[in-house]
C-alpha positions in Angstrom: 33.2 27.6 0.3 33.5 31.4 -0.8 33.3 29.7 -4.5 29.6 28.0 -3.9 28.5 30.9 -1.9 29.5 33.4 -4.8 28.1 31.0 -7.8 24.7 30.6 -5.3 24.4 34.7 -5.3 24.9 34.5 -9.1 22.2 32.2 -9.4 19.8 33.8 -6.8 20.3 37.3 -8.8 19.5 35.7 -12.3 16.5 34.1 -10.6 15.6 37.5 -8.8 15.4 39.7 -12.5 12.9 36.8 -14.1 10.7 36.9 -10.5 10.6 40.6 -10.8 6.7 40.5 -11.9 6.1 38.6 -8.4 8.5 40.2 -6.4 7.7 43.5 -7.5 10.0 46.1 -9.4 11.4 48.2 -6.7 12.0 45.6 -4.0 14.4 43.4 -6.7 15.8 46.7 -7.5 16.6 47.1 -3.7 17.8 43.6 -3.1 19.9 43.6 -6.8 21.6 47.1 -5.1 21.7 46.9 -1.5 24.9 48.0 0.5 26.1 45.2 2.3 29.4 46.6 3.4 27.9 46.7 7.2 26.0 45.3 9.9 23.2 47.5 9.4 23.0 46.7 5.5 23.3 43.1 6.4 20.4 43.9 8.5 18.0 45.7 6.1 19.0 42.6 3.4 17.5 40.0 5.6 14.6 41.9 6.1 14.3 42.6 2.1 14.7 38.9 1.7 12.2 37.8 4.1 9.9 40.0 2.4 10.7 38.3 -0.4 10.1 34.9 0.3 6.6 35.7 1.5 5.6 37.1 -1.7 6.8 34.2 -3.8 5.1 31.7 -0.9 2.1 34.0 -1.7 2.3 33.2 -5.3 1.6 29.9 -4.8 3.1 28.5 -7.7 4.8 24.9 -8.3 7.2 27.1 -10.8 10.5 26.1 -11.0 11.6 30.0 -11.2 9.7 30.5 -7.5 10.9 27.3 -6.2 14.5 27.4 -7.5 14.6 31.1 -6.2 12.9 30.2 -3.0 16.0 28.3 -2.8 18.5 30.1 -2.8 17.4 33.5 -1.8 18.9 33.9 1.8 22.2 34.0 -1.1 21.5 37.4 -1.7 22.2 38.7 2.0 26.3 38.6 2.1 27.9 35.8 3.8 31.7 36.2 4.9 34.0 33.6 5.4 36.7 33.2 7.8 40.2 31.2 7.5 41.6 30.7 10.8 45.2 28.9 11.2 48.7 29.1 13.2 51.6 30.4 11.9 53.0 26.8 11.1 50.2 26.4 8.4 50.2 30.2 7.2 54.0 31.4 7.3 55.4 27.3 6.6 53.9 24.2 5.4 50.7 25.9 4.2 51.8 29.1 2.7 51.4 28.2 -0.6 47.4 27.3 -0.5 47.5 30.9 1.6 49.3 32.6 -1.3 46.7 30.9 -3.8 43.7 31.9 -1.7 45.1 35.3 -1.7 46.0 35.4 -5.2 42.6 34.3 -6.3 40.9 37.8 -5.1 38.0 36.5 -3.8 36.3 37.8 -1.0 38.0 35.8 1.8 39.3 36.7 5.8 42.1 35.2 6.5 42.8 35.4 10.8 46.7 34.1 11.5 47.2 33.4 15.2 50.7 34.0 15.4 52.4 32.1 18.9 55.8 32.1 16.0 56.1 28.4 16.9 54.4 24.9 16.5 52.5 25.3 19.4 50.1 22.1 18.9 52.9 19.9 17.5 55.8 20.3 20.2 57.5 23.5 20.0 59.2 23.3 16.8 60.6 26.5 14.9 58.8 27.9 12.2 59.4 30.5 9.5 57.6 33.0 12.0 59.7 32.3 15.1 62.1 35.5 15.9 65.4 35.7 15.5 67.3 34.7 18.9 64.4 32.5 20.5 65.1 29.2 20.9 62.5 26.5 19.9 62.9 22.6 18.8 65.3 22.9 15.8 66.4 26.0 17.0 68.4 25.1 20.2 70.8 28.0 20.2 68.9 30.3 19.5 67.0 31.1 15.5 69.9 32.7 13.5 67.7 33.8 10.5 65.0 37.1 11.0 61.6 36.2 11.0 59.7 36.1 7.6 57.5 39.5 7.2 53.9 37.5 6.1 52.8 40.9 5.5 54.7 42.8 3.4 54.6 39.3 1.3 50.9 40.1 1.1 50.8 43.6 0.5 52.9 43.2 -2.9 49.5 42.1 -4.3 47.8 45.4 -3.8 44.7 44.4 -3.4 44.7 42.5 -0.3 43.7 44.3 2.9 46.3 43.6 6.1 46.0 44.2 9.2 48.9 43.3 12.3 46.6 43.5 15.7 48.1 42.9 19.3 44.6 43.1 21.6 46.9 43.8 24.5 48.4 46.7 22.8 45.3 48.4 21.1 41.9 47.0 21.3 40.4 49.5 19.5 43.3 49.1 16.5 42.6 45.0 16.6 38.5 45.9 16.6 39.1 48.4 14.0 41.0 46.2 11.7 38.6 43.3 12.0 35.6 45.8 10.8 37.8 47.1 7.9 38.6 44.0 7.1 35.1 42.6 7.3 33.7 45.0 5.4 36.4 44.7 2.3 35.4 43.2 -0.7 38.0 41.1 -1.4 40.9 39.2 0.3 42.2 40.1 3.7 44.5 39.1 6.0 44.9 39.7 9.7 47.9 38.6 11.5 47.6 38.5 15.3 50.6 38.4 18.0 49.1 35.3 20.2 50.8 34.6 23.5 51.7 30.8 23.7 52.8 29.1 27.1 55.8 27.7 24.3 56.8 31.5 25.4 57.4 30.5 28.5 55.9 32.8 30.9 52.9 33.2 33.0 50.0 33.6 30.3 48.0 36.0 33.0 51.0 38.5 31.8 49.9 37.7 27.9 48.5 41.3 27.7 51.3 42.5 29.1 53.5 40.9 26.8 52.2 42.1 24.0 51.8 45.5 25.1 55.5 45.3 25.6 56.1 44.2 22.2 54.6 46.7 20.0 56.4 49.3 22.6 60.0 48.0 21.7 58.8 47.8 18.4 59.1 44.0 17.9 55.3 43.6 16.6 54.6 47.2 14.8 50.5 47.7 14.3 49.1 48.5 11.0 46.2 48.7 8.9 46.9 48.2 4.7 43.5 49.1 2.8 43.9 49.0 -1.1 40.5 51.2 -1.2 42.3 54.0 0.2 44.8 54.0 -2.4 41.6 53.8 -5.0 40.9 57.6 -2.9 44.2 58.9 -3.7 45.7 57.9 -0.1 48.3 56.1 1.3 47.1 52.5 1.7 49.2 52.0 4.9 48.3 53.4 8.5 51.0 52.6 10.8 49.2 53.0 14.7 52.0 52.2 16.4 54.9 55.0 17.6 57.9 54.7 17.4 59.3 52.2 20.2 60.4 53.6 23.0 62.0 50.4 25.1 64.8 48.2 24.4 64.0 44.7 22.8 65.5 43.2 25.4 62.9 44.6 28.1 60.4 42.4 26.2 62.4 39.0 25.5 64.3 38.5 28.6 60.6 38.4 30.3 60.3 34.8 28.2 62.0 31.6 28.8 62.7 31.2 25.2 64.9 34.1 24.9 66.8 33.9 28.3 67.2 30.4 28.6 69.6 30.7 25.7 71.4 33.5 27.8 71.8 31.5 30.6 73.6 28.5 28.2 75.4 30.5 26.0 75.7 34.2 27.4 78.2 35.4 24.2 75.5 33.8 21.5 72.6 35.6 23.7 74.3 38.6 23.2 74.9 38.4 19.6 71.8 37.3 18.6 69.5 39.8 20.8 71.7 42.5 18.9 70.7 41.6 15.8 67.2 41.2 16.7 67.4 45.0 18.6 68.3 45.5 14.6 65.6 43.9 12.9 63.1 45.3 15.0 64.4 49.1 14.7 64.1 48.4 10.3 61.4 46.7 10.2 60.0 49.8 12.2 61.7 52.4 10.0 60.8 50.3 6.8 57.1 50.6 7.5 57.3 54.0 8.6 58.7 55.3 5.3 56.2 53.6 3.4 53.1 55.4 5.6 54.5 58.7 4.9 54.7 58.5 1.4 52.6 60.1 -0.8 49.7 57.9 -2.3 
C-alpha cells in the first residue's frame, strides 16, 4: 500500500510540471512544495488540489496529460498508513516482515498492541510475555526476560519509537502518535494493552498500567531520529524513575500470583529477577537519554 501510494504521488508530480500551463505557475509550485508534516498542511493541500482539479475540468480537454492527472491528483495530498498487530505477529511469528517493513524506510506507522500474550489464540507465551508470568507454554512461570522490540528498532536510526501506556500519560501516548504521524519515514509505536489473559478486572486496566510505568516495568519514551539530525539526543525518556516495587503491580494479576500460590519458592525467584530486569532496563534507557547527541 505505502509502495502504490508513493509511485501514485510520483506520477501525479511528473503530471503536475507538464500541466503547469493549465494549472498555473504558482499554484504547481505550491502543490510541488507544500508542507504536509500537519493537519493544517494536510488541510491547505486539499484545498490546493481541489482548486486544481477545477481548473483542468475547466480546460476541457480529452488530453491524456489532464485526464491521467485528473487521476491521480488527490496523490499529492499525503496519505499515511497504519500497521496495526499484537505482539504475537510483531515480537514472534511476524517479526521478520516487521523488520523488513522497517528496514525498507518507507514512510510507514507501525501501532503494536502489546497484551505480551496470544490473546486471540488461547493464552499462549510469546517473545513479549514477562519474565515470571505464567501463560500456555509457560506454566511455571516465563524463565527468559522479555524481548526489548524497541531497542531492536532503534539500532536502525532512522526509525521513530515511541512506548505509550494511555493510563499512565495521555498526553505522552497523544504526543507520540503526532510525532509519529508527522515523521517521514518508519515508526513504530508499542502500546502496553490490558488483556483479560491478565487476569484482573479490565475496569482497573488504567490502573494497571499506571502502576506499571510507576514500578518501572513499562518505561515511556519517545526516540526521534530528526532530533539527532538537530544535534540532540534522539531519546526522551518521560517516565521517572520508579518509585514502587514490581511486585505492587504483578501480584494485582492472576498470571503472576497464581504461580505463587503453586509454587511459592519459584514465585519468589522469578519475581526477583524480574524486580532486576525492570530496574536495568530503567537504568539502560536512562543512560542513553542523558547522553550527549
Amino acid at each position: 500500500m505505502r509502495l502504490t501510494l508513493d509511485k501514485q504521488q510520483e506520477f501525479a508530480r511528473e503530471l503536475l510540471t507538464q500541466c503547469s500551463d493549465i494549472a498555473g505557475e504558482k499554484l504547481v509550485s505550491e502543490l510541488l512544495n507544500a508542507d504536509q508534516s500537519s493537519g493544517a498542511g494536510i488541510k491547505a493541500q486539499r484545498e490546493r488540489v481541489a482548486v486544481l482539479k477545477e481548473r483542468l475540468q475547466e480546460a476541457d480537454s480529452m488530453e491524456s496529460r489532464i485526464q491521467s492527472l485528473l487521476s491521480v491528483a488527490d496523490a499529492l495530498v499525503r496519505k499515511s498508513v497504519w500497521i496495526i498487530g499484537g505482539d504475537g505477529w510483531a515480537y514472534d511469528i511476524g517479526f521478520g516482515g516487521l523488520d523488513h517493513v522497517l528496514a525498507s524506510g518507507r514512510n510507514v506507522n507501525v501501532l503494536v498492541l502489546d497484551t505480551e500474550v496470544y490473546s486471540n489464540t488461547g493464552g499462549q507465551a510469546s517473545k513479549a510475555t514477562p519474565r515470571g508470568a505464567v501463560a500456555k507454554f509457560a506454566a511455571q512461570g516465563k524463565a527468559m526476560p522479555k524481548k526489548d522490540l524497541g531497542l531492536l528498532a532503534m539500532a536502525y536510526g532512522n526509525v521513530y519509537v515511541a512506548t505509550v501506556a494511555m493510563g499512565a500519560n495521555d498526553q505522552q501516548t497523544l504526543r507520540a502518535f503526532l510525532d509519529a504521524e508527522a515523521y517521514d519515514g518508519p515508526s513504530l509505536m508499542i502500546a502496553y494493552s490490558h488483556c483479560i489473559a491478565h487476569g484482573y478486572d479490565m475496569k482497573k486496566g488504567l490502573e494497571q498500567q499506571k502502576l506499571a510505568v510507576q514500578t518501572g516495568y513499562w518505561p515511556l519514551y519517545r526516540y526521534n531520529p530528526e532530533l539527532h539530525a538537530e544535534g540532540k539526543n534522539p531519546l526522551i525518556l518521560d517516565s521517572k524513575e520508579p518509585t514502587l516495587p514490581l511486585e505492587q503491580f504483578a501480584y494485582n494479576e492472576t498470571r503472576y500470583r497464581m504461580l505463587l500460590q503453586s509454587n511459592e519458592e519459584r514465585a519468589e525467584a522469578l519475581m526477583q529477577l524480574a524486580q532486576k530486569d525492570a530496574r536495568e532496563r530503567w537504568e539502560h534507557y536512562h543512560e542513553m537519554a542523558v547522553l550527549d547527541a
